[in-house]
C-alpha positions as CSV (number, residue, x, y, z in Angstrom):
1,X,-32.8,25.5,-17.2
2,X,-34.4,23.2,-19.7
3,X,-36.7,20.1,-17.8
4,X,-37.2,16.6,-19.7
5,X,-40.2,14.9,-18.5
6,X,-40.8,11.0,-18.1
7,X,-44.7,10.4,-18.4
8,X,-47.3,7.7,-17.8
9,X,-50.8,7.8,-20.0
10,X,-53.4,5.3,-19.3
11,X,-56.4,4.5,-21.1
12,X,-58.4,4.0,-17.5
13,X,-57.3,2.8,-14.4
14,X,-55.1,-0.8,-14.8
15,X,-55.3,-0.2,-18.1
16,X,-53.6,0.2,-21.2
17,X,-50.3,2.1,-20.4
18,X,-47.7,4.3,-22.4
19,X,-44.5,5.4,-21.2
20,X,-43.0,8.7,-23.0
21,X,-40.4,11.6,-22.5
22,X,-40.3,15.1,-23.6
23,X,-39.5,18.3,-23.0
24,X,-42.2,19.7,-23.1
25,X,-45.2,18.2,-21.1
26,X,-48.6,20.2,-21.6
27,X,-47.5,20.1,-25.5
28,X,-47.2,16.5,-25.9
29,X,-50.2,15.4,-23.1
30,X,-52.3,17.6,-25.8
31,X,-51.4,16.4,-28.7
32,X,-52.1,13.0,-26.8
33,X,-55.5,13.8,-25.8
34,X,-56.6,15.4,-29.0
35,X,-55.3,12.3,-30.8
36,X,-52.9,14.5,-33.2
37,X,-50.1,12.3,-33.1
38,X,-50.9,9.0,-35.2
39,X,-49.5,5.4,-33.0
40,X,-50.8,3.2,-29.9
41,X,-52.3,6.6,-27.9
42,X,-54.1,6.9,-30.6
43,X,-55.1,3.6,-31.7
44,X,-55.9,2.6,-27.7
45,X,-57.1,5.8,-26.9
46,X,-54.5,5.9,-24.2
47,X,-55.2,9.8,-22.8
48,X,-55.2,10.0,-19.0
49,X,-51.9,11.5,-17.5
50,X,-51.4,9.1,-14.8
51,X,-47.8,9.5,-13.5
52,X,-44.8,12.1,-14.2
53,X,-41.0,12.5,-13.3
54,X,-38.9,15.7,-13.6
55,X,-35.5,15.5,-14.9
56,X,-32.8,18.3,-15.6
57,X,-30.8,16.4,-18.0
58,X,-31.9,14.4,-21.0
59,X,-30.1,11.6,-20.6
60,X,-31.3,10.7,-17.6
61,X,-34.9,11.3,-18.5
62,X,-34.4,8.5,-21.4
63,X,-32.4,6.0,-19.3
64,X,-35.6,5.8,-17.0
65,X,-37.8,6.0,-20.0
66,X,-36.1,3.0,-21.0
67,X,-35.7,1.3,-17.6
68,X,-39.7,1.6,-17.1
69,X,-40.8,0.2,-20.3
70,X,-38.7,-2.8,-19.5
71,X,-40.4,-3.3,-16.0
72,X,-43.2,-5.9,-15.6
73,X,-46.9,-4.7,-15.6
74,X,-47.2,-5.6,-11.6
75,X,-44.2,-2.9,-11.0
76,X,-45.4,0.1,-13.1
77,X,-48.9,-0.4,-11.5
78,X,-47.6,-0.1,-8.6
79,X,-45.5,2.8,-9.1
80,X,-48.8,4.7,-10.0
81,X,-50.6,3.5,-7.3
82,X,-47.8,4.9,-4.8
83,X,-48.1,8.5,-5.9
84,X,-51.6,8.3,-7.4
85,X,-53.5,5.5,-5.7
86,X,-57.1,7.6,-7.3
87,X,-55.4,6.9,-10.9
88,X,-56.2,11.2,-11.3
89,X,-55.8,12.6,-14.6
90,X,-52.7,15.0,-13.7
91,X,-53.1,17.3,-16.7
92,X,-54.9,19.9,-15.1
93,X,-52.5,19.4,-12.6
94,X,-49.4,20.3,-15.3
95,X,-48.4,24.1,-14.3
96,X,-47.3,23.0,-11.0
97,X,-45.6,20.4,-11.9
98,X,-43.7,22.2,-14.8
């Protein structure tokens, strides 16, 4: 069964953020990283997998996508901080979470 993916990048910790989905996570945290993909990662150098969410259907992988990147600063910080209060880049971390 096919797995969407809701991510959080951050250029260091509390700071600039970028919310994403995809269906494919190691594949789009590397062409992150590696700056391939021209747009604000790039531009902010935004490359440190901060926070992910697993989701089996698409549609609900972009209605939290969406939901997130209306939420203040105060709350996604927050949300980091609960399941990764050392702000750890989590791509090493990928395969288990795939």
């Amino acid at each position: 069964m096919k797995k969407y993916y809701v991510y959080i990048l951050a250029s260091k910790r509390n700071g600039t953020l970028y919310i994403g989905v995809t269906n494919n996570i190691a594949k789009r945290i590397y062409e992150h990283r590696n700056d391939l993909l021209d747009g604000f990662t790039k531009k902010y150098k935004v490359h440190r997998l901060v926070h992910v969410e697993v989701y089996t259907y698409i549609y609900d992988a972009l209605k939290r996508e969406k939901q997130l990147k209306k939420w203040n600063r105060k709350w996604k910080l927050d949300l980091i901080e609960k399941e990764n209060p050392e702000w750890i880049d989590l791509y090493d971390k990928l395969y288990g979470i795939e």
